[in-house]
C-alpha positions in Angstrom: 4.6 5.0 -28.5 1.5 7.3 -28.2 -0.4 5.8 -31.7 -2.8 2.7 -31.3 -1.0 -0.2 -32.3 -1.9 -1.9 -35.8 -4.7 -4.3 -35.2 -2.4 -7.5 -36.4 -0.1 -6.4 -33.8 -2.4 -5.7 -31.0 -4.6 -9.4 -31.8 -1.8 -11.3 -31.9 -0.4 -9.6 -28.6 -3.7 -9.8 -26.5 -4.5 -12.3 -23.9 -8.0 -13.5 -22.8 -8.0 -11.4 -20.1 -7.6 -8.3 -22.4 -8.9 -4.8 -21.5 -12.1 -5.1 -23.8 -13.1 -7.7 -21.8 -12.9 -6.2 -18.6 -14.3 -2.8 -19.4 -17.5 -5.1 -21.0 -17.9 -6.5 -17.4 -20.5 -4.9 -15.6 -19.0 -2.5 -13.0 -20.4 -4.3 -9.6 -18.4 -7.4 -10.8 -15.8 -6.0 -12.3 -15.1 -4.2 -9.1 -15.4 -7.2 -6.6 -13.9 -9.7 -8.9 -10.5 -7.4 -9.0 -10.9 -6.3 -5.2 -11.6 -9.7 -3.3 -8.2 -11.5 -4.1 -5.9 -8.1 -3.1 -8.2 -7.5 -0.1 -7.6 -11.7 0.7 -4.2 -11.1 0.5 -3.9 -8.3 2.6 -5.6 -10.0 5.0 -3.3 -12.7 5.1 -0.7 -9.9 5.2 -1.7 -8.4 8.5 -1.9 -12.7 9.6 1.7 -13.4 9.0 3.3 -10.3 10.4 1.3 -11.3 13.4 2.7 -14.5 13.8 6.0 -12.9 12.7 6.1 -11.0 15.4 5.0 -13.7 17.4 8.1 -15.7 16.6 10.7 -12.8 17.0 9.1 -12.2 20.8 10.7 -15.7 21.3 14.4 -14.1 21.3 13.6 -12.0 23.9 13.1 -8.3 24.5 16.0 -6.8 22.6 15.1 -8.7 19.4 11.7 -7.3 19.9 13.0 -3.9 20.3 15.6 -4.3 17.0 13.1 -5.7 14.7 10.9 -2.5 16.0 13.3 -0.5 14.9 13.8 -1.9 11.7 10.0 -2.1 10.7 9.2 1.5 10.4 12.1 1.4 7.5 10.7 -1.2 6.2 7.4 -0.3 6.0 8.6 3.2 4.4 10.0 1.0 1.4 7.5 -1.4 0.8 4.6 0.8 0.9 6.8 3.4 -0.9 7.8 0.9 -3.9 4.1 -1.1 -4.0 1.9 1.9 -3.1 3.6 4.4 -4.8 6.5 3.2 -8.1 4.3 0.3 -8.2 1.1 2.3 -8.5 2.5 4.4 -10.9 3.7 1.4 -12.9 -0.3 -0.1 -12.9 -1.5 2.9 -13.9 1.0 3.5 -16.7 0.3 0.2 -18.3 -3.7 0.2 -17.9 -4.2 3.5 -19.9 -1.7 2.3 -22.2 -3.8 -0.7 -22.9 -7.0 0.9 -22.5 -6.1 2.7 -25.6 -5.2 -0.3 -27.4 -1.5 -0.1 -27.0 -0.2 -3.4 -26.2 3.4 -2.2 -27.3 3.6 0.5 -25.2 2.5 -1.4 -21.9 5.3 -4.0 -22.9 7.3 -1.3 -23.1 6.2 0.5 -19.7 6.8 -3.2 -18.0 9.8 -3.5 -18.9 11.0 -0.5 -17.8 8.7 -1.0 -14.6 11.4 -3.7 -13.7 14.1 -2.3 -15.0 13.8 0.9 -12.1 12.4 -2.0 -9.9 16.5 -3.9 -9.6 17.6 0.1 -9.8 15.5 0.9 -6.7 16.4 -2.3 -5.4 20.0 -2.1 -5.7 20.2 1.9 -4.4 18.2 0.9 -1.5 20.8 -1.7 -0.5 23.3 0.0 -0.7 21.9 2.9 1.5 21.2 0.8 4.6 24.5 -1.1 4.4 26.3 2.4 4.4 24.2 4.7 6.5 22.1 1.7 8.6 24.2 2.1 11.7 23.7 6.1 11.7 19.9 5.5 11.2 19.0 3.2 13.6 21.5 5.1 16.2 19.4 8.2 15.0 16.2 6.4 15.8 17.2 5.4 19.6 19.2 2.2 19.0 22.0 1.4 21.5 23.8 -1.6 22.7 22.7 -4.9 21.7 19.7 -3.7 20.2 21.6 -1.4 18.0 23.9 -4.2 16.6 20.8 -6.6 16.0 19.1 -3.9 14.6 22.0 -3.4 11.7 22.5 -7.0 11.2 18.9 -7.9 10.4 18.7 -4.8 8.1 22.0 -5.5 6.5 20.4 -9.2 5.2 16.7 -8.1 4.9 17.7 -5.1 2.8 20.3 -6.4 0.7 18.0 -8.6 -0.8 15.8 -5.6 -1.3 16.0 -6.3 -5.0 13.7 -9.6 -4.6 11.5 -7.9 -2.8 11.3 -5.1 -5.2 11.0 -7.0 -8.3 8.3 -9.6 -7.0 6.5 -6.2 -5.8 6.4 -5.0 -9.1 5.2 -7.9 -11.2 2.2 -7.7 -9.5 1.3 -4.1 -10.0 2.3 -5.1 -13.7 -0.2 -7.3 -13.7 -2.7 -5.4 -11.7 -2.0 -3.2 -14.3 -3.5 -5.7 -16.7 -6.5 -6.3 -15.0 -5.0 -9.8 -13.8 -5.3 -10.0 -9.4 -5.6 -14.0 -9.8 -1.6 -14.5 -10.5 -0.3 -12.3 -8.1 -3.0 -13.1 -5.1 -2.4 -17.2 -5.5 1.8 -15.9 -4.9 1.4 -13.5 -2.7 -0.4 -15.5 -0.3 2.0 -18.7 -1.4 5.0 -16.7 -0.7 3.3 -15.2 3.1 2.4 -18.9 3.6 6.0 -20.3 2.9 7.5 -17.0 5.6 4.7 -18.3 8.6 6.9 -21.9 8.0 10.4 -20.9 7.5 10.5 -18.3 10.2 10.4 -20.9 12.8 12.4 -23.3 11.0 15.2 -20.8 10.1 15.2 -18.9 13.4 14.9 -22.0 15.8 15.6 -25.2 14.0 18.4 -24.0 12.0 19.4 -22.0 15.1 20.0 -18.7 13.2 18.0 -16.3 15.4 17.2 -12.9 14.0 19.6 -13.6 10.9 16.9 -16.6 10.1 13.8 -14.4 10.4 15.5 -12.5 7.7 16.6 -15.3 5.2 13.1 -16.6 6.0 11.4 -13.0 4.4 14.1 -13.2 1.2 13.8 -16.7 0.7 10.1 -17.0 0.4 9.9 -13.6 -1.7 12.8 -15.7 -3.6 10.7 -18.7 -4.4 7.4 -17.1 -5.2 9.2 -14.3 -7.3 9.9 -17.2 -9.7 6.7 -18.4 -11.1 5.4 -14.7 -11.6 8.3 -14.6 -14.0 7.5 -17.4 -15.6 4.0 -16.1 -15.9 5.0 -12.4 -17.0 7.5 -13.6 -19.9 5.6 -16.8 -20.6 3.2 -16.6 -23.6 -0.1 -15.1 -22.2 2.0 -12.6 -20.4 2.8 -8.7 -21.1 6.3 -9.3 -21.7 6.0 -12.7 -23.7 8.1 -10.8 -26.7 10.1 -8.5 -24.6 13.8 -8.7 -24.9 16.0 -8.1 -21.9 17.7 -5.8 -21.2 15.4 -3.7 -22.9 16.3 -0.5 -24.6 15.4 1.9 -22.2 14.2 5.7 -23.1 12.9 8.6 -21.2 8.9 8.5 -21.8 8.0 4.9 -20.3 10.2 6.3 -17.0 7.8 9.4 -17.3 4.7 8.0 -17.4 5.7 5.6 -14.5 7.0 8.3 -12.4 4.3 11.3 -12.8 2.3 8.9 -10.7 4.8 7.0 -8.9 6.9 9.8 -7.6 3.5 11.9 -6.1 2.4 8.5 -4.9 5.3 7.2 -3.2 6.0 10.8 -1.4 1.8 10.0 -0.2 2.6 7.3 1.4 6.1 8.3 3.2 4.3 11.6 4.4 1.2 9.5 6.0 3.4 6.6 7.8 5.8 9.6 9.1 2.9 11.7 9.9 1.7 8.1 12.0 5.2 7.9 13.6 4.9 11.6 14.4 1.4 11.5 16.2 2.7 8.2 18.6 5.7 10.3 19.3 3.0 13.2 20.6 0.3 10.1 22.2 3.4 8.6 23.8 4.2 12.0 25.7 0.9 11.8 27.4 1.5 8.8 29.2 2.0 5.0 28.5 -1.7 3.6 28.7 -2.4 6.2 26.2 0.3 4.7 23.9 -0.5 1.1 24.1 -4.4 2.2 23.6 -3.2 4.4 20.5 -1.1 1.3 19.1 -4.5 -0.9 19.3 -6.4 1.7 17.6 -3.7 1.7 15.0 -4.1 -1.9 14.4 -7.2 -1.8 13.7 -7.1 0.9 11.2 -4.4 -0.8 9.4 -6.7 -4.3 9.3 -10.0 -2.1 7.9 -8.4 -0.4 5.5 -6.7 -3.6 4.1 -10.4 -4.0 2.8 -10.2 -0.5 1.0 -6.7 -0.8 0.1 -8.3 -4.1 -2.4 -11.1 -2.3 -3.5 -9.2 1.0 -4.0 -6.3 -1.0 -6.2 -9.0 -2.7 -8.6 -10.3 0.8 -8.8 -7.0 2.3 -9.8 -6.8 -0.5 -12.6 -10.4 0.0 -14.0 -10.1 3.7 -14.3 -7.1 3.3 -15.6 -8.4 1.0 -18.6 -11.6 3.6 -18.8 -9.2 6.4 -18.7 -7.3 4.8 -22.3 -10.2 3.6 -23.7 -11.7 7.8 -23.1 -14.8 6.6 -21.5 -14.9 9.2 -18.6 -18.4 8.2 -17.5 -17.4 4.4 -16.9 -14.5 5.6 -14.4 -17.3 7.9 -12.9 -19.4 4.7 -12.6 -16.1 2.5 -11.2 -15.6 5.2 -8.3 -18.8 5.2 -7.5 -20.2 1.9 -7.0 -16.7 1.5 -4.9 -17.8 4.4 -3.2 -20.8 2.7 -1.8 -19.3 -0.8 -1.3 -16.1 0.7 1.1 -18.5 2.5 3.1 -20.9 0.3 3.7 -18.3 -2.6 4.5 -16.4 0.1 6.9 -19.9 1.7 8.6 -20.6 -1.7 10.2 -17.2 -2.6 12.0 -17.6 1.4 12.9 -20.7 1.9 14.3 -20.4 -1.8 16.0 -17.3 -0.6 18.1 -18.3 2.5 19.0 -21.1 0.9 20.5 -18.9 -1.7 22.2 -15.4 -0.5 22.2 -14.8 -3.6 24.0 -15.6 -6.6 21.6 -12.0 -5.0 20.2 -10.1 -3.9 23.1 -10.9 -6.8 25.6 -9.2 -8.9 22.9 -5.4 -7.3 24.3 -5.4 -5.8 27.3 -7.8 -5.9 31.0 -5.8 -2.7 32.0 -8.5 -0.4 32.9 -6.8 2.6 31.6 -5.8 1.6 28.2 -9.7 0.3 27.5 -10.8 3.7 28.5 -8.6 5.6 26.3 -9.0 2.9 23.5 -12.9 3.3 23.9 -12.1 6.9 23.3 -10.2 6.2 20.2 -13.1 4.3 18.6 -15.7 6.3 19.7 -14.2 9.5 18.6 -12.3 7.9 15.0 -14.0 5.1 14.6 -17.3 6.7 13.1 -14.8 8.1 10.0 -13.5 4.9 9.2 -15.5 5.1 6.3 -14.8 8.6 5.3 -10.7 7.5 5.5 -11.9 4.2 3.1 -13.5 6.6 0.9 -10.2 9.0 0.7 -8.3 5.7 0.0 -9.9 5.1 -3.0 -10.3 8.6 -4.5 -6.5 8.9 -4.5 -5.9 5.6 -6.0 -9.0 6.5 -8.6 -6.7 9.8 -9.1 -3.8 7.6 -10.0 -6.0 5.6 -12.6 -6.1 8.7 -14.0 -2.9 10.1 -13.9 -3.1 12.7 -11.7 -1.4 11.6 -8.4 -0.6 15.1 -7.5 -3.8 16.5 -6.0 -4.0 13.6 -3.4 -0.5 14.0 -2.8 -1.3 18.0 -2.0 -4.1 17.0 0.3 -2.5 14.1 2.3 0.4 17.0 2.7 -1.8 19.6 4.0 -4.0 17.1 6.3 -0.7 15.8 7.6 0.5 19.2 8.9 -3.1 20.2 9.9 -3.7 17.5 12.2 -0.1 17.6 13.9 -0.3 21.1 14.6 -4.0 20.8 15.9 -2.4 17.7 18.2 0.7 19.6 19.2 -1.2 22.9 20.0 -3.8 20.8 22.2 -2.1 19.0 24.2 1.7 20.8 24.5 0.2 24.2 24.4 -3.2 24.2 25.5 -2.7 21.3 28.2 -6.0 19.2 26.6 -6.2 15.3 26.8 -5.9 12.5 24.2 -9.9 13.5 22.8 -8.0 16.7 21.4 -5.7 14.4 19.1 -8.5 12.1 18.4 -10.7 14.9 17.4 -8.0 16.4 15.3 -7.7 12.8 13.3 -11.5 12.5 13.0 -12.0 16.2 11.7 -9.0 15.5 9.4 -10.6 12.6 8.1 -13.7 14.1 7.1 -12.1 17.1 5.8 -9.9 15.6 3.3 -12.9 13.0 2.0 -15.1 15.9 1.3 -12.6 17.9 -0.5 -11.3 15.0 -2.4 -14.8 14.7 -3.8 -15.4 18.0 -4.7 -11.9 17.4 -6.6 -12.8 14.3 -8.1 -16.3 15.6 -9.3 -14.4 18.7 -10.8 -11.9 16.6 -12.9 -14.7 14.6 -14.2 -17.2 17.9 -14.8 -14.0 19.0 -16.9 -14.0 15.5 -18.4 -17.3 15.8 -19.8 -17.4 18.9 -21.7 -15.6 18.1 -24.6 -17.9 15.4 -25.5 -20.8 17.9 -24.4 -19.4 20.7 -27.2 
């Protein structure tokens, strides 16, 4: 597993969108040829749970408030499994083939979806056992509380599909391939914006149809990905299944995974933590906080699809031990995020309105939402560039330094936000300030970490 594999093996094994051929593209369109289909998708993404939402609304105010209690949990687990297993999975199997070691990316993928079903399966079992408790934790009551379990009970137990489509595409982000899982990804989002409606209104199925609607399209576009990942060109094209599964593929997944995954849980609870302390200063300054939330989460799709095709071509450097093209990789990405994020910010904190105006007339929310942008918006580029470090971290293995930082920011910034405005009596700017500051803070010193691991990288070759 940790030896090159014979060059008979490895020919016969490779597909023309092998590593060599990647790492021999030049780094500007290497980059954007691996970023624009993720950042299209993620796009389309942010689209359909729009209109998803959009469709629920029509059931009335406590399918509204069920599905809003169910989203947080869902967003935990996706972003958990895709951003974090999933990551760790990519990773694994581009410094395996970076190096040259076809077999031992097979054998990382098929382990990838082995703990995929596992995860899956556990997860499934968790919300049908302890939903009720959790959502009664999390404010449920009444009607709301009974929706609330019954669309988690369907949307959940079919977590497995959800898991296992997730995880053929970092597979094959993994490989360098973004052109299989964008065209599914968006096929499968596509095939949700028409079976919502049809399910939930047509059918007559309410909230249990918005659910089927989510597993079924998943269901259907989980199927050619398959097809594509055991089919001849694919990773697993002489896999056998069930595999024979050992310790060290697990490892190498989950020293990037695990530190990965608990990233992303810490920064959406952190999120859910801060509205908590925004909602306590009144309800304008909620709904404002909830646009400006919205937007962050539709700009940094854009780095989230640079940042992933990062994570893949350090990755491949990383195997191939060719330090100074990952160096090159970050860099160049670098530039791109903030230059595509400095426009949208300097443009709204100059008109705070061309996004605000687009939801609400109420005078107070657009003056705390100007606030908002004019205070965060100017680090939108610093939290694009802190986005990409951590994925260029998990390229190279080493998830845990992000995972350190995200932790400390985290705490910083919600004591800074509790001591201002419980303690000290101060306003929203305080907890504005406190993310702003935060953001610059943790870019800078994920930098100076970056440029550390590479110094270190370079001395071996220098002796």
């Amino acid at each position: 597993m940790t030896e090159t594999d014979p060059p008979e093996i490895t020919a016969a094994a490779r597909g023309p969108s092998g590593a060599e051929m990647l790492l021999a593209t030049p780094p500007w369109l290497a980059i954007t040829r691996l970023a624009a289909p993720t950042t299209l998708v993620m796009l389309v993404a942010a689209t359909s749970n729009v209109l998803y939402t959009y469709f629920v609304s029509r059931l009335g105010s406590d399918a509204i408030a069920a599905v809003s209690l169910v989203f947080p949990v869902s967003l935990l687990a996706t972003t958990a499994m895709a951003g974090g297993v999933g990551a760790g999975a990519s990773s694994a199997v581009a410094r395996a083939l970076g190096a040259g070691r076809r077999r031992e990316a097979m054998h990382i993928g098929e382990h990838a979806l082995a703990l995929s079903v596992a995860l899956g399966l556990l997860f499934a079992l968790l919300i049908l056992v302890g939903g009720p408790a959790l959502f009664r934790v999390m404010g449920g009551k009444g009607r709301v509380l009974e929706s609330a379990v019954g669309f988690a009970r369907i949307m959940f137990g079919g977590a497995t599909i959800t898991f296992v489509a997730a995880m053929f595409d970092s597979i094959m982000r993994g490989e360098g391939n973004v052109r299989v899982p964008a065209i599914w990804s968006s096929t499968s989002l596509g095939l949700q914006i028409l079976l919502t409606p049809l399910l939930m209104f047509v059918a007559g199925w309410g909230l249990t149809g918005a659910a089927l609607a989510v597993l079924a399209s998943q269901l259907i576009a989980a199927v050619p990905r398959a097809r594509h990942m055991f089919g001849e060109l694919g990773l697993l094209a002489r896999s056998t299944w069930p595999p024979r599964l050992s310790i060290v593929p697990f490892r190498e997944i989950l020293r990037v995974g695990v530190p990965a995954s608990l990233s992303t849980i810490i920064s959406n609870l952190g999120v859910m933590v801060l509205t908590a302390v925004v909602a306590h200063l009144g309800e304008a300054h909620l709904a404002a906080y909830g646009l400006g939330s919205r937007l962050d989460f539709l700009l940094l799709s854009i780095a989230y699809g640079v940042g992933a095709a990062v994570l893949t071509l350090v990755g491949l450097a990383t195997g191939a031990g060719r330090p100074e093209l990952a160096r090159s990789y970050v860099l160049r990405a670098g530039i791109l995020i903030f230059a595509i994020l400095a426009l949208p910010s300097v443009l709204l904190w100059w008109r705070p309105g061309l996004w605000l105006d687009l939801f609400s007339d109420d005078p107070a929310i657009r003056g705390v939402g100007a606030q908002y942008l004019r205070i965060i918006g100017p680090s939108y580029p610093l939290m694009g560039i802190s986005m990409l470090l951590a994925f260029a971290f998990q390229g190279l293995g080493r998830a845990g330094a992000p995972l350190a930082l995200m932790s400390i920011r985290m705490i910083a910034v919600l004591a800074a936000a509790l001591v201002c405005t419980q303690w000290l009596g101060m306003a929203d700017r305080a907890v504005f300030a406190a993310v702003a500051v935060g953001n610059a803070v943790s870019a800078a010193a994920l930098c100076v970490l970056f440029a550390r691991v590479q110094a270190r990288s370079r001395r071996p070759s220098a002796a």
